[in-house]
MIDONU-102250 format. One line per 2 residues: for each residue x, y, z of N, C-alpha, C. Coordinates in Angstrom, 2 decimals. Layout:
REM residues N
X,Y,Z,X,Y,Z,X,Y,Z; ...;
REM end
This chain:
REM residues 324
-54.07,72.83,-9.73,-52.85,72.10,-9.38,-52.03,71.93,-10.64; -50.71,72.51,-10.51,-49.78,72.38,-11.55,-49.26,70.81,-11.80;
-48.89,70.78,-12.90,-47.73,69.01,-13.40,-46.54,69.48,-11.83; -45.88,70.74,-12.22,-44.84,70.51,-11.07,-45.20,69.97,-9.82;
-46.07,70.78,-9.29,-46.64,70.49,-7.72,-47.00,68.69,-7.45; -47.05,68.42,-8.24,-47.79,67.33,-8.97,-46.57,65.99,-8.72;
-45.72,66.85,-9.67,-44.37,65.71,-9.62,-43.76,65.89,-8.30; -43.62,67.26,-7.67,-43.08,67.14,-6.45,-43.45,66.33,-4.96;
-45.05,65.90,-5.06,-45.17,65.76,-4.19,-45.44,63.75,-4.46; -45.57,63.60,-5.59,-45.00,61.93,-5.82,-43.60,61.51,-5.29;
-42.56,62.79,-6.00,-41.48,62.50,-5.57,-40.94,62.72,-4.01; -41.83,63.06,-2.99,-41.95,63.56,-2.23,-42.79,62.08,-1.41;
-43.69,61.38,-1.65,-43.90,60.30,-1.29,-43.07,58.90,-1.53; -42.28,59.03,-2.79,-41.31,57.99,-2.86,-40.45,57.81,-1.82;
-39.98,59.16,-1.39,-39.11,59.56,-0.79,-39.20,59.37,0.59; -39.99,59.54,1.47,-41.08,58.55,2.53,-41.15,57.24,2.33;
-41.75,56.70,1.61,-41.42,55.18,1.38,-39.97,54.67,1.27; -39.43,55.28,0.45,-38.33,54.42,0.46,-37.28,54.95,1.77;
-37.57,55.81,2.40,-37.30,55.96,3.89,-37.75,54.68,4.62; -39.13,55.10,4.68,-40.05,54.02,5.61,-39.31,52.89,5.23;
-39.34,52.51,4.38,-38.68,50.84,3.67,-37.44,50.25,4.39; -36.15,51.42,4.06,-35.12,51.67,4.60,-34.67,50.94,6.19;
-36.02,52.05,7.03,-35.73,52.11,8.36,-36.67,51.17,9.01; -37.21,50.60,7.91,-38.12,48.96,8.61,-37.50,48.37,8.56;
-36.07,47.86,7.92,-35.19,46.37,7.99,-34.12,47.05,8.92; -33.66,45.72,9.48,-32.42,45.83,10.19,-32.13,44.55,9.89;
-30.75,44.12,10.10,-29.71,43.06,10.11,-29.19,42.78,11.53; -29.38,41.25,12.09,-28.55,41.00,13.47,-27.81,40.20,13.25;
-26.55,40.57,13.44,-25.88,39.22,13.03,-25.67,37.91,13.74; -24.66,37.04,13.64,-24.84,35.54,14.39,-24.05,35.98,15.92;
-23.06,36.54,15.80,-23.04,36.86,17.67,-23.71,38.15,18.05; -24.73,38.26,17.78,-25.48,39.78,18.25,-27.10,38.98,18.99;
-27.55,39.67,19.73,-29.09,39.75,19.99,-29.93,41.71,20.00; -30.56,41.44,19.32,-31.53,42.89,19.40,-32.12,43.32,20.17;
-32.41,44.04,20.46,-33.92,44.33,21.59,-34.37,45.01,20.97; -35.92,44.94,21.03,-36.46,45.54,20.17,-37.40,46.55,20.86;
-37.97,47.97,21.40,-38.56,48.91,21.84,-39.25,49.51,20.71; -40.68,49.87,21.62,-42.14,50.51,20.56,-42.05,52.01,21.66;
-41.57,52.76,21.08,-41.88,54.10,21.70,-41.69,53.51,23.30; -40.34,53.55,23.60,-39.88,53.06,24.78,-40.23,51.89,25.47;
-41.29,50.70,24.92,-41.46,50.08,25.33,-40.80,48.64,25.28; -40.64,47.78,25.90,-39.74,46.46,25.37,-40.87,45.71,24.80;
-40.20,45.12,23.54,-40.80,44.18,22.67,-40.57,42.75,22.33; -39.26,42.70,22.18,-39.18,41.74,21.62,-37.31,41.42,21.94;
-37.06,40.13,21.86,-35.33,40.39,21.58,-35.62,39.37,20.42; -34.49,39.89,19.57,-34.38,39.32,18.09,-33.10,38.58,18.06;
-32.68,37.70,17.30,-32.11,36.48,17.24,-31.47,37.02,15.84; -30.07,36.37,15.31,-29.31,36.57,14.01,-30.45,36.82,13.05;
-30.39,37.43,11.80,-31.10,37.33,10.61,-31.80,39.08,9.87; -32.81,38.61,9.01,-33.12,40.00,8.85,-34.44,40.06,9.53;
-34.39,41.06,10.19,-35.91,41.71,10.85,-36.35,42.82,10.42; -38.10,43.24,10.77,-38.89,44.74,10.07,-39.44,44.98,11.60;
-39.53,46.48,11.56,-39.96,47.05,12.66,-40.64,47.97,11.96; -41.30,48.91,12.97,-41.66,50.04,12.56,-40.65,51.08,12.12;
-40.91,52.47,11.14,-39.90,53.05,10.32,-40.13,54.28,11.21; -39.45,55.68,11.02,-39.20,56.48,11.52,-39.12,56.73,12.96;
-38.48,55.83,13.51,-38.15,55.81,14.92,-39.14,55.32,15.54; -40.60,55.31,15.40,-41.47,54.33,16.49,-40.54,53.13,16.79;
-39.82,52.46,16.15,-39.72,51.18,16.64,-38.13,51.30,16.85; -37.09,51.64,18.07,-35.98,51.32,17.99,-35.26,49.70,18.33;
-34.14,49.71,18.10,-33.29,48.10,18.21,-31.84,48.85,18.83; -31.63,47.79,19.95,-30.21,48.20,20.68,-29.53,46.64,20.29;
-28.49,46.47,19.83,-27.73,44.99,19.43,-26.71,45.05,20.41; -26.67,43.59,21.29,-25.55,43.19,21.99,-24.82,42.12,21.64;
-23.36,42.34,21.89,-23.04,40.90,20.92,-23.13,39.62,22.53; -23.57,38.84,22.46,-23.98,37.83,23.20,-22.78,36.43,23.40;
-21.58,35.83,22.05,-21.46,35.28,21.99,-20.09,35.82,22.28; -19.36,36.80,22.64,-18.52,36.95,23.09,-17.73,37.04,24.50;
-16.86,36.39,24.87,-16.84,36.24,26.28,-15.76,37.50,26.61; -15.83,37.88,27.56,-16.02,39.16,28.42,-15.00,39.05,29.54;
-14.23,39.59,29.55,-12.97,39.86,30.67,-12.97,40.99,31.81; -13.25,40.97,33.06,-12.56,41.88,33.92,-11.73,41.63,34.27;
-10.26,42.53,35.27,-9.46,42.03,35.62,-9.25,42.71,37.11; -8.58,42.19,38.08,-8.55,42.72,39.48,-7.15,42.65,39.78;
-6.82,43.79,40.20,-5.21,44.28,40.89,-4.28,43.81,39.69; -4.71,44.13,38.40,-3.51,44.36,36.66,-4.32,44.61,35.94;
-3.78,44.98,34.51,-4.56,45.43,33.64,-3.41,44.96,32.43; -3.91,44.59,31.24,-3.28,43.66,30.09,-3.05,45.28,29.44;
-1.52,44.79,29.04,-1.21,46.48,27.82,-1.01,46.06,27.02; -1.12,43.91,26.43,-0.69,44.08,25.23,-0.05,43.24,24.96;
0.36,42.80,23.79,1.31,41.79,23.23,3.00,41.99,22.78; 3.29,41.40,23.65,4.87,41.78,23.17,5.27,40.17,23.09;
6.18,40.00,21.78,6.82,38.40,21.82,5.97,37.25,22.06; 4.29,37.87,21.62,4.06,36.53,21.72,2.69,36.43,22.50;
4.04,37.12,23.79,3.12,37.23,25.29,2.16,38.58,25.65; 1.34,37.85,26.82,0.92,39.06,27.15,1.46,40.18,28.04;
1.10,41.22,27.83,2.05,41.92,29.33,0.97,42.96,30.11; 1.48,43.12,31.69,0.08,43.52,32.56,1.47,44.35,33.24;
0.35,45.20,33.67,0.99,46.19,34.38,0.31,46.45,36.14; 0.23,46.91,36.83,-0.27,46.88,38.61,-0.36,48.23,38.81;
-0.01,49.30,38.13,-0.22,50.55,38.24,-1.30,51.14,38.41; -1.56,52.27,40.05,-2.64,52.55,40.21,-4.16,51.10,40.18;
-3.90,50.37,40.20,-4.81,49.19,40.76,-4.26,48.23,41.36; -3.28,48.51,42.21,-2.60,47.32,43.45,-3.54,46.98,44.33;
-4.44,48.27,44.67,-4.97,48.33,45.89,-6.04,47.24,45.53; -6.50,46.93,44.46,-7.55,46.01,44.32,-7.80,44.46,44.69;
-6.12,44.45,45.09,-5.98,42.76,44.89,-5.39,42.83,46.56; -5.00,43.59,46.98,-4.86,43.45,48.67,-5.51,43.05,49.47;
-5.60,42.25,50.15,-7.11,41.22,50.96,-6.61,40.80,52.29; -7.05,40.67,52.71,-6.81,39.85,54.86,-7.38,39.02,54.55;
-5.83,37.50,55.13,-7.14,36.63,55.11,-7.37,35.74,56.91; -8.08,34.47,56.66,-8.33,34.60,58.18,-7.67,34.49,58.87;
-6.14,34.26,58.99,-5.73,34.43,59.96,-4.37,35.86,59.96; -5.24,37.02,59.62,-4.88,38.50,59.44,-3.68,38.73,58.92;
-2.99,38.23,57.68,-2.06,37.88,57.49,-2.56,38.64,55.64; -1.44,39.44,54.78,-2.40,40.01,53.95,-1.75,39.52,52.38;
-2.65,39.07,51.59,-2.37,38.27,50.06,-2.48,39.68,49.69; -1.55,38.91,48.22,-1.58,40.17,47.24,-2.12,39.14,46.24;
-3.85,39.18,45.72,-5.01,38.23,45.03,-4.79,38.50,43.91; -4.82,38.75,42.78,-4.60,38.72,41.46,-5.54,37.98,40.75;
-6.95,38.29,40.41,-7.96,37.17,39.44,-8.71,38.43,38.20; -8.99,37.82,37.59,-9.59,38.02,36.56,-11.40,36.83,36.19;
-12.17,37.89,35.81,-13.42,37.07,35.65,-13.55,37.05,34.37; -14.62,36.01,33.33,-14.37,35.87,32.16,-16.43,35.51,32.48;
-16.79,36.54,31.34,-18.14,36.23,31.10,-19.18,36.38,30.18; -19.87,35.97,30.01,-21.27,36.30,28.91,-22.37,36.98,29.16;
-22.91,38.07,28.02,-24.37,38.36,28.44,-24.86,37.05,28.27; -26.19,36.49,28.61,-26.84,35.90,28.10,-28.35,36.44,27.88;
-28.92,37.45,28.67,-30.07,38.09,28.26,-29.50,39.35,28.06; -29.88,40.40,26.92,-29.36,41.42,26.09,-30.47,42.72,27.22;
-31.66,42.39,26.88,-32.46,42.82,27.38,-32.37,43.29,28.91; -31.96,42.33,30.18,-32.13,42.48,31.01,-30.41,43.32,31.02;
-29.12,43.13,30.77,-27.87,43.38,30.55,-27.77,45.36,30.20; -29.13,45.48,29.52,-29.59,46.67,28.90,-30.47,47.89,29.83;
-31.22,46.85,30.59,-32.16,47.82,30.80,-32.57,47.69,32.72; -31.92,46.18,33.03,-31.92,46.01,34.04,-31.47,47.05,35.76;
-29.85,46.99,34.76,-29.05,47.88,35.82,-28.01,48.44,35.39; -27.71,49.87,35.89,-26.81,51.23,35.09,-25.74,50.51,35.37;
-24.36,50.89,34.65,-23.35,50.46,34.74,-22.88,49.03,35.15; -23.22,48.15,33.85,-23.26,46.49,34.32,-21.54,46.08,34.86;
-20.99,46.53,34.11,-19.55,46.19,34.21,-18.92,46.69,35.94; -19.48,47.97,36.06,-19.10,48.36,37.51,-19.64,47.64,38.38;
-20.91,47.13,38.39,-21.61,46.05,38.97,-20.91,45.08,39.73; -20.46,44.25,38.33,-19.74,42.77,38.45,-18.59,42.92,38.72;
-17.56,44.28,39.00,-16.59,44.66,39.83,-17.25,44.74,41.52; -17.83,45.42,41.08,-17.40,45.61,42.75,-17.93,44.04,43.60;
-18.97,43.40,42.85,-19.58,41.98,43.19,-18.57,41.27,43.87; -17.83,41.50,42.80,-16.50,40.16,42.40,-15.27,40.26,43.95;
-14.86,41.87,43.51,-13.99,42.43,44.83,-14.71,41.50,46.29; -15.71,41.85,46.21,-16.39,41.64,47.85,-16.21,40.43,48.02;
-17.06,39.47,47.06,-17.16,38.14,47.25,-15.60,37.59,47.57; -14.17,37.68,46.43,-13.43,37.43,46.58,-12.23,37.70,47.82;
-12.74,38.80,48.36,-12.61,39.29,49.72,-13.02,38.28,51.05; -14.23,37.90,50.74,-15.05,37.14,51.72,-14.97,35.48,51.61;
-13.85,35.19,50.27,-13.36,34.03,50.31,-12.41,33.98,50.69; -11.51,34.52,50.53,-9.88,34.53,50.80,-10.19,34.77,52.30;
-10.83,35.81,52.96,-10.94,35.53,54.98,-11.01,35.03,55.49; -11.93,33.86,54.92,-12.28,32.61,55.20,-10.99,31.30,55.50;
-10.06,31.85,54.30,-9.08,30.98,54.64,-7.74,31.26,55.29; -6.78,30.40,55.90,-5.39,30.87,56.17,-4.40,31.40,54.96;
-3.45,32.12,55.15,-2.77,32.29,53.98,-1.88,31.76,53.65; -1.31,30.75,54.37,-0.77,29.15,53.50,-1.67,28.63,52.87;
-3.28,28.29,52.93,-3.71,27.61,51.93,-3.98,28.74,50.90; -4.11,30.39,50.89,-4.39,30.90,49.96,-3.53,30.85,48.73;
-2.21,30.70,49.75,-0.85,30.91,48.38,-0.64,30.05,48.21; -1.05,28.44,48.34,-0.39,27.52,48.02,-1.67,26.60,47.39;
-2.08,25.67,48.29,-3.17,24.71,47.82,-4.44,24.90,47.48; -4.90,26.10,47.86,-6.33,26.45,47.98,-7.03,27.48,46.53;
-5.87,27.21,45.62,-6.02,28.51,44.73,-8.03,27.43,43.98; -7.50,26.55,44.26,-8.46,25.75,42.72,-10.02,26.10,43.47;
-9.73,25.83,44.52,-11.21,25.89,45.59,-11.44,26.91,45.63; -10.96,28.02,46.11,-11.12,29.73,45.96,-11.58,29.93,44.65;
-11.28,29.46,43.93,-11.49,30.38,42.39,-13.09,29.66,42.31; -13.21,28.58,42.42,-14.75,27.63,42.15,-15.73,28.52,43.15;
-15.48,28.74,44.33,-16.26,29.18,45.11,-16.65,30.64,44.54; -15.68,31.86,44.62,-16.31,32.70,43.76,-16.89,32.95,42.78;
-16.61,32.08,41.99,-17.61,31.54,40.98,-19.14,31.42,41.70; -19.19,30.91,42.04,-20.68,30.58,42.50,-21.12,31.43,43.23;
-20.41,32.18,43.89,-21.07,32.93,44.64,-21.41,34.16,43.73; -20.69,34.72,43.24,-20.46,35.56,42.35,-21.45,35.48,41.51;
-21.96,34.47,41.06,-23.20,34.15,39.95,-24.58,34.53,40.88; -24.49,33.57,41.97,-25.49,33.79,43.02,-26.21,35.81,43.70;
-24.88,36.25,43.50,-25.17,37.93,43.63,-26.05,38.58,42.34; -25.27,38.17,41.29,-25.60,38.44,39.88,-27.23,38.13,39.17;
-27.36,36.67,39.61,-28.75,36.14,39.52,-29.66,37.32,40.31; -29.27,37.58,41.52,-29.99,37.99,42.72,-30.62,39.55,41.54;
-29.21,39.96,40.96,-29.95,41.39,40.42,-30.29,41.31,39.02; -30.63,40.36,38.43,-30.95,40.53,37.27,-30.30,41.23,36.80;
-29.68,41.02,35.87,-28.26,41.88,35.45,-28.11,40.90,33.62; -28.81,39.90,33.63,-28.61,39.25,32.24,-26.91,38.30,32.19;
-26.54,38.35,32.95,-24.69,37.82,33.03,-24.44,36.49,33.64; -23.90,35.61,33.19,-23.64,34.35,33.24,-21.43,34.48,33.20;
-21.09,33.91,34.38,-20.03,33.94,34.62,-19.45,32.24,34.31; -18.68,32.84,33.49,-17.55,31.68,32.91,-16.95,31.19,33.68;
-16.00,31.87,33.69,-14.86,31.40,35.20,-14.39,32.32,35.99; -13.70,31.97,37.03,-12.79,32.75,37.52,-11.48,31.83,37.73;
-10.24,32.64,37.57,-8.90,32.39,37.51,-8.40,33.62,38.07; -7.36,32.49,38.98,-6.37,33.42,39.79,-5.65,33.40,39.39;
-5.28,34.69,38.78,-4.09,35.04,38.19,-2.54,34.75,38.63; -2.41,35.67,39.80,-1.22,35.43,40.87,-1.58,35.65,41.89;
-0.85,34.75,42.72,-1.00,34.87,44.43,0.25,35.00,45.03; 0.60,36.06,45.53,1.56,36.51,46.60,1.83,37.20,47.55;
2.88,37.04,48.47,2.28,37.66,49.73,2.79,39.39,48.89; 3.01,40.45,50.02,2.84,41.36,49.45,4.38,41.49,49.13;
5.13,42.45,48.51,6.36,42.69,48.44,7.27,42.72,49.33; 7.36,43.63,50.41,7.99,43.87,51.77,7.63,42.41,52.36;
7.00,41.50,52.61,7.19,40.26,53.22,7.64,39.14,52.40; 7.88,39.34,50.72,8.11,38.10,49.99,9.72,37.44,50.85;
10.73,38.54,51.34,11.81,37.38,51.30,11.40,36.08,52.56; 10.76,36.84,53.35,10.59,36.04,54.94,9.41,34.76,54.47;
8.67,35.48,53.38,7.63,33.93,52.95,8.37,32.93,52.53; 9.32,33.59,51.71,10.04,32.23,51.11,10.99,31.05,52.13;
11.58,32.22,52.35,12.24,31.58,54.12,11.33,30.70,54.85; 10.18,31.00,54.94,9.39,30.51,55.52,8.97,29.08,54.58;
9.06,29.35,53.41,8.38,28.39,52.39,9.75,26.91,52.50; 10.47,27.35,52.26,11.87,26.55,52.58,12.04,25.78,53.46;
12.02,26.29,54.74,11.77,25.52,56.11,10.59,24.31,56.22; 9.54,25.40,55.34,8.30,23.76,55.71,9.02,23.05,54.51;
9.47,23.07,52.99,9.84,22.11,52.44,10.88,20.79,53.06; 11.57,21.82,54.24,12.55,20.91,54.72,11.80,19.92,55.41;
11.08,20.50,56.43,10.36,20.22,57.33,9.10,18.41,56.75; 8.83,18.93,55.73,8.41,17.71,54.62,9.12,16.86,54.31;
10.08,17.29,53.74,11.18,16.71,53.12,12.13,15.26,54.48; 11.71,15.93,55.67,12.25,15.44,56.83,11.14,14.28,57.11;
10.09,14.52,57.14,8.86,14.12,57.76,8.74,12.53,56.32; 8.53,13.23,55.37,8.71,11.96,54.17,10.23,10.94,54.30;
10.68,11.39,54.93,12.51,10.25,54.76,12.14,9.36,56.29; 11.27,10.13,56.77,11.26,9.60,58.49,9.80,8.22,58.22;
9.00,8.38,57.28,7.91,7.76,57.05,8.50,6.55,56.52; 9.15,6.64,55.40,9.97,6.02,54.11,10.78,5.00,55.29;
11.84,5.29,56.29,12.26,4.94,57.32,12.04,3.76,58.03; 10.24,4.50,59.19,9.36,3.50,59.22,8.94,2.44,58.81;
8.62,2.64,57.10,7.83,1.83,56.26,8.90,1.01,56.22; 9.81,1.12,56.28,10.89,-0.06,56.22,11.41,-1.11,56.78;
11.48,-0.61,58.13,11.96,-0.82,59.60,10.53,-1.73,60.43; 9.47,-0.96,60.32,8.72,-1.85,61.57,8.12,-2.75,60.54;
7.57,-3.03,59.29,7.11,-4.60,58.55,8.12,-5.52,59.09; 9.64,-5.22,58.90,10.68,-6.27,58.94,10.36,-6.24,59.85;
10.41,-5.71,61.53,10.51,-5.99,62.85,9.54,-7.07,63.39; 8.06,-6.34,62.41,6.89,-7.09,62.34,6.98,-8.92,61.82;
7.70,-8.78,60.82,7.47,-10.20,60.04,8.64,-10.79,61.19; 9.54,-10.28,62.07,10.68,-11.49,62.67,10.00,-11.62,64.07;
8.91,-10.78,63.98,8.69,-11.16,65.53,7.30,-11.82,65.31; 6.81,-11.99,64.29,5.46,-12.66,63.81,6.29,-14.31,63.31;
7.55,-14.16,62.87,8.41,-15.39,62.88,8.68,-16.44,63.95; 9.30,-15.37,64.90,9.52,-16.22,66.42,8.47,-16.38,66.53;
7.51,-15.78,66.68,5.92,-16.39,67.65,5.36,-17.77,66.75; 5.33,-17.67,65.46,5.16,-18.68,64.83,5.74,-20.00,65.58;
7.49,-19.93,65.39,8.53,-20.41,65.50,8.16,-21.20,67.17; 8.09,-20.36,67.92,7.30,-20.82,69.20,5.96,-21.40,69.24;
5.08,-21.50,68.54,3.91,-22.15,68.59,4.36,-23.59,68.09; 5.10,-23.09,66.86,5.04,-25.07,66.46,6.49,-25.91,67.43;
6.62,-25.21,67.97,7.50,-26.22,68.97,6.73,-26.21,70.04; 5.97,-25.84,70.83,5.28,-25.81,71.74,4.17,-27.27,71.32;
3.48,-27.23,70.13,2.86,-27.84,69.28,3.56,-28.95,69.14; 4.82,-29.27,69.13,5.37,-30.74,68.64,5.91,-30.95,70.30;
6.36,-30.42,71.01,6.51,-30.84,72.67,5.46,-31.25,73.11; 4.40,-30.53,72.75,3.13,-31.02,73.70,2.33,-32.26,72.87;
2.73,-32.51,71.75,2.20,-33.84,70.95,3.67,-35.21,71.24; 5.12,-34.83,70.98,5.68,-35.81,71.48,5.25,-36.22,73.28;
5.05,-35.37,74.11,4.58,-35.93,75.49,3.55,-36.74,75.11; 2.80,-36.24,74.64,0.71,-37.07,74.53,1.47,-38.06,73.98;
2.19,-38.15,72.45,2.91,-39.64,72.43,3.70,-40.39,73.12; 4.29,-39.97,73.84,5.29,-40.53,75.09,4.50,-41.48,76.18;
3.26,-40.48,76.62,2.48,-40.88,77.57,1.82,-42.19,76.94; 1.00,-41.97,75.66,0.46,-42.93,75.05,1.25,-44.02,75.04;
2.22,-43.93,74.67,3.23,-45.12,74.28,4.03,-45.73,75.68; 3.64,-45.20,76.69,4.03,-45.88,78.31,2.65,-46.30,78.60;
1.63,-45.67,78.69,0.14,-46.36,78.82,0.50,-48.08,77.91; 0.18,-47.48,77.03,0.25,-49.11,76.36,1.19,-50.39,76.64;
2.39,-49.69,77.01,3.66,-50.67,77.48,3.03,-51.11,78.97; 2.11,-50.57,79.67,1.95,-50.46,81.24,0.96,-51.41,80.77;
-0.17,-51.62,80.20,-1.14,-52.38,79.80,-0.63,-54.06,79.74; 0.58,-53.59,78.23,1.04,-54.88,78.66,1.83,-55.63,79.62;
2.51,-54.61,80.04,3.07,-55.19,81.24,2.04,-55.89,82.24; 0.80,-55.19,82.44,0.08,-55.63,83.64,-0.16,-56.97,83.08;
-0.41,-57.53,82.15,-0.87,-58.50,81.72,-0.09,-59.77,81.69; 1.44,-59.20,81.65,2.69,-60.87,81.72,3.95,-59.85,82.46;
3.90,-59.81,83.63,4.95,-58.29,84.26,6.26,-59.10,83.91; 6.28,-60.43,84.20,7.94,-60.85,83.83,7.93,-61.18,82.33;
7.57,-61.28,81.71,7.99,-61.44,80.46,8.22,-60.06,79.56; 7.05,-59.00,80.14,7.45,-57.60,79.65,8.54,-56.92,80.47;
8.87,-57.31,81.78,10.10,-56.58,82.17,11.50,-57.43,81.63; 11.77,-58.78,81.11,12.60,-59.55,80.30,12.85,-58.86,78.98;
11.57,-58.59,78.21,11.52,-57.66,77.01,11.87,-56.47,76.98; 11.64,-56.06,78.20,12.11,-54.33,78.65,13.71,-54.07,78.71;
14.13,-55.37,79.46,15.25,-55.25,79.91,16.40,-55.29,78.62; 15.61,-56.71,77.94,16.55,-56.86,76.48,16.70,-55.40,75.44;
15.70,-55.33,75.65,15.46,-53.73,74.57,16.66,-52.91,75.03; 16.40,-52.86,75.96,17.68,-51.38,77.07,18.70,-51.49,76.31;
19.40,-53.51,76.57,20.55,-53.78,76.43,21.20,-53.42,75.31; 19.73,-54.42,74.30,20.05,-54.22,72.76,20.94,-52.73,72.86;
20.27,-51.61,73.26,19.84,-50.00,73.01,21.44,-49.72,73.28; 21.76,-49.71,74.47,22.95,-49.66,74.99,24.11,-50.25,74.20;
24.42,-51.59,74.32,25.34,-52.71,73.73,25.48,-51.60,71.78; 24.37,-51.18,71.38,24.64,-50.98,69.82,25.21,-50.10,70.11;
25.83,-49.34,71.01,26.49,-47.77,70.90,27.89,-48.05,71.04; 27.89,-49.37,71.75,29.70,-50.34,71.99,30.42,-50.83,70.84;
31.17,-50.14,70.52,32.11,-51.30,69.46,32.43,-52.14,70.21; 33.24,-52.39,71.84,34.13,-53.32,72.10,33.62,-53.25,73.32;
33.47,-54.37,74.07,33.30,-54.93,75.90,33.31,-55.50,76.16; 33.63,-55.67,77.44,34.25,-56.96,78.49,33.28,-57.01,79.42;
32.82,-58.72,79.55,31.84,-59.36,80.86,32.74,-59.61,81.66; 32.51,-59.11,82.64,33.08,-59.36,84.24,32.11,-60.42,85.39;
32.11,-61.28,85.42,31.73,-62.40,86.58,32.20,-62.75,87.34; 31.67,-62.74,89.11,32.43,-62.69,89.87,32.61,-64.13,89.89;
31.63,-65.02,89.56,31.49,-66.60,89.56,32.20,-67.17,88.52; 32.79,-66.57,88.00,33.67,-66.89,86.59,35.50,-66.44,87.22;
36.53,-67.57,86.67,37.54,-67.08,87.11,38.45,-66.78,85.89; 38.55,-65.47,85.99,39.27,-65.24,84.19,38.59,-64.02,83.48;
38.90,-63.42,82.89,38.40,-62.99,81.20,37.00,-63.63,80.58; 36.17,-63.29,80.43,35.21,-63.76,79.52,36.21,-63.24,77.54;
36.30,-63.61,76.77,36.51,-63.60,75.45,35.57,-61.86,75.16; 36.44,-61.30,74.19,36.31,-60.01,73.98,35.04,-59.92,72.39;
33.91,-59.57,72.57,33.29,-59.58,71.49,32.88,-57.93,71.19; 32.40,-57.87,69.73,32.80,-57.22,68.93,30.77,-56.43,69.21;
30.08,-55.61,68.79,28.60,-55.36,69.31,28.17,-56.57,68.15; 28.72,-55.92,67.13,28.04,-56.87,66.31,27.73,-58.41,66.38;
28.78,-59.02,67.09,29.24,-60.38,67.42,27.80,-60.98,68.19; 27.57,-60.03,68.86,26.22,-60.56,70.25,24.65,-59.92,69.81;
24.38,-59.28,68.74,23.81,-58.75,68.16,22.69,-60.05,68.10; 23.17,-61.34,66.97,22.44,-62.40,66.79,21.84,-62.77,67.99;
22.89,-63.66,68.64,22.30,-64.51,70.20,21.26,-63.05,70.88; 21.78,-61.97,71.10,20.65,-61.42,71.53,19.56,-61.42,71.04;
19.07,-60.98,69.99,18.39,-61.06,69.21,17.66,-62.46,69.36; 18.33,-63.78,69.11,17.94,-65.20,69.44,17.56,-65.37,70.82;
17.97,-65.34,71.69,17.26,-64.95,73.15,16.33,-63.91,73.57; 15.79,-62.96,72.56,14.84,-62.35,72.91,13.37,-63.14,72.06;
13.71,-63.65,71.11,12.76,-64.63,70.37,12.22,-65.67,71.29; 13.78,-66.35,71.96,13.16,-67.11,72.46,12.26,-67.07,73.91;
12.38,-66.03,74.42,11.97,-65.20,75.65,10.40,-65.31,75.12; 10.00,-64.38,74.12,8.66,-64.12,73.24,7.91,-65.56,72.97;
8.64,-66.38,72.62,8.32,-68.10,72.45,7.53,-68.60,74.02; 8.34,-68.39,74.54,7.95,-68.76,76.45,6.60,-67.98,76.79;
REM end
């Protein structure tokens, strides 16, 4: 054995090693996950940092980035930034967003899904073409929500509920195939009817605003009109109870107050009908400024007195009546 042969085949083992060395490290970075395969087999998934495997291909690594979220889009496609904004185009994928809904009437759907791997591994090895997958998933499900509903609530109120529901369902398909994918959201992009019917929707949209617009002034109206009607006729009835209430308590006092006069009467009848009688007079005579006694046993004028004038002596003759 020669020095050459000698040096060649040291340099010839360095050269192996520092291969081997080489192709034992890999680097994953912080949004990546690895998978790691032993002669086709699954091993391991690897996490950010530096890792060693086996060198000359026994041991391969496939890196997915994990922490990035993930866009499809249905019936547009984004071309880009102009001013700021984004801009989408409908070309050759209209047909995607065309849907019946339940009452056969046809949306033009417009959503976009937004998502994460979360297993690299299963995302990898699970099922061919992941992305075509979670298209066609998405189409169906979103198909089978929008049928469900009328297409006044699709284009108008129902966007927030539609979008939640495919969501879930959409995850629920996804789970079903092991596929590694965790769905963010879904957002409806645009909802409209299709072109050839937009002027008659709006027409249509107009009329129910009126139609609201009528229905709220007619409520407003109401709310105005029957409280007041309410509080004047909750007034009178009031209004009628407490007079009913003071009629039927002045009688009970009326009655009371003739009971008692009848009591005493039974007890001295001429001295309470003398008292009765004076009372009247008194009652009467105070409403007279001026009157004349007429006696047929008298020949003449009796003298003209004044109420006040006879006020006393009455008064003094009913004392003395009470005295007796």
């Amino acid at each position: 054995v020669t020095a050459a042969s000698i040096s060649r085949f040291v340099a010839l083992i360095l050269v192996v090693l520092l291969g081997g060395a080489y192709t034992s490290i890999y680097k994953v970075k912080y949004d990546e996950q690895a998978v790691l395969l032993r002669l086709g087999k699954y091993i391991a998934t690897k996490n950010s940092g530096l890792h060693f495997k086996l060198p000359f291909g026994i041991d391969k690594t496939y890196k997915v980035q994990v922490t990035r979220t993930l866009q499809l889009e249905f019936g547009f496609r984004s071309t880009g930034i102009r001013n700021d904004r984004t801009t989408y185009t409908k070309s050759a994928v209209s047909q995607e967003s065309l849907m019946l809904t339940g009452d056969l009437n046809v949306a033009d759907v417009e959503w976009a899904i937004q998502y994460k791997i979360n297993d690299a591994w299963k995302y990898l090895f699970h099922a061919k073409d992941v992305e075509r997958n979670i298209r066609d998933v998405s189409m169906s499900i979103m198909r089978r929500v929008v049928g469900d509903r009328l297409a006044s609530e699709v284009l108008t109120t129902g966007r927030v509920e539609i979008a939640s529901e495919a969501k879930v369902l959409t995850q629920e398909i996804l789970d079903q195939y092991d596929m590694g994918i965790h769905i963010e959201q879904v957002i409806l992009q645009d909802v409209n009817p299709p072109d050839p019917v937009k002027p008659a929707f709006n027409l249509v949209n107009a009329a129910k605003q009126e139609q609201e617009q009528a229905i709220n002034n007619a409520e407003r109206e109401y709310n105005r009109v029957i409280p007041e009607a309410r509080g004047k006729a909750e007034k009178l009835i009031s209004d009628a109870n407490a007079y009913s209430i003071d009629i039927v308590n002045r009688a009970k006092g009326d009655a009371a107050q003739f009971n008692e006069v009848l009591k005493e009467y039974k007890k001295a009848p001429l001295i309470t009908r003398q008292r009765l009688y004076l009372d009247t007079m008194e009652e009467i005579f105070s409403k007279v400024d001026r009157f004349v006694i007429v006696d047929k046993n008298i020949k003449g004028l009796l003298p003209l007195y004044s109420s006040t004038a006879i006020k006393a002596p009455a008064a003094a003759i009913s004392s003395n009546q009470e005295e007796k």
